[in-house]
C-alpha positions, 0 to 999 in steps of 0.5 A: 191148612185153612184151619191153621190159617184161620187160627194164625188169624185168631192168634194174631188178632188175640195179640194185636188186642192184647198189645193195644190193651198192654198200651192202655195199660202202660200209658195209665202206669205212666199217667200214675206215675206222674201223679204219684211224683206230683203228689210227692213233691206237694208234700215235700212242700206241705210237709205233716204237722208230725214233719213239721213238728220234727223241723220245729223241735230240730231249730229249737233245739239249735237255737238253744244251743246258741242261747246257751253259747251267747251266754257263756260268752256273754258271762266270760265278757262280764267276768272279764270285765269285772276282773278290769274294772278291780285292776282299774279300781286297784291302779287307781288306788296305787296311782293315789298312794303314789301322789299322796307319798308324793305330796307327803314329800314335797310338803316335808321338803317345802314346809312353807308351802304351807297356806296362812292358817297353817292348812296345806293346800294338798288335803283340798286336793285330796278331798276332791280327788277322793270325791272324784274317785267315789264317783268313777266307782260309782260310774264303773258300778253303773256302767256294769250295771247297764251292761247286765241290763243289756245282757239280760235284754240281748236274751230275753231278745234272742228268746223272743226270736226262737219263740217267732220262728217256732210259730212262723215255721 
């Protein structure tokens, strides 16, 4: 009895150590733990330059496809607008006919209209008019020519700002 008393002894005190060493051995498991998640989360905020480089290659990509969407909508608003500045230029010259066959008919109605030597005041009026409308062309031909020029800038800006961000990021 005493032999079993002693190696109930034995065995107990084989247990409390073996449990005490279990303890040492959890607390460590828990500390790693701990430091594995920390290392973890400092490296979702430092990410590898391969990481990096994947992120950088993804906004590229996304800012080229806006690009390219800026500039079909851009070259649908020229096309647009050089469709309205031909019917413009077309009105005009409707408008002009109209007031030609006008004056044409006012003047076959009234032929004293006519000045002292026999030139009618109409053909100064044309001659103003067709300068007049030389000069709208030439300013819708400017204004068109501004809006390519701020077209071409509005990229070489959007270019500029990928280029940025691929080097900030």
């Amino acid at each position: 009895m005493i032999e079993a008393e002693s190696l109930i002894n034995l065995k107990s005190k084989d247990l409390k150590e073996k449990n005490a060493e279990l303890k040492f051995l959890e607390s460590n498991v828990q500390m790693l733990e701990m430091e594995w998640s920390l290392a973890e989360g400092e490296s979702l905020k430092n990410p590898t330059p391969a990481q990096r480089e994947k992120v950088l290659e993804k906004q590229l990509h996304s800012l080229v496809e806006q690009l390219t969407a800026k500039q079909a909508q851009a070259e649908k608003l020229i096309t647009y607008i050089h469709a309205k500045e031909k019917e413009l230029e077309r009105f005009n010259n409707l408008h002009r006919n109209l007031q030609s066959c006008s004056n044409e008919v006012s003047e076959a109605r009234n032929p004293f209209r006519a000045g002292i030597f026999g030139v009618h005041e109409g053909s100064d009026a044309k001659a103003v008019r067709r300068t007049y409308q030389f000069g709208v062309r030439t300013e819708g031909l400017k204004r068109l020519m501004i809006l390519r020029s701020a077209f071409v800038l509005y990229i070489l800006v959007l270019h500029t700002v990928v280029f940025i961000k691929i080097l900030v990021s």
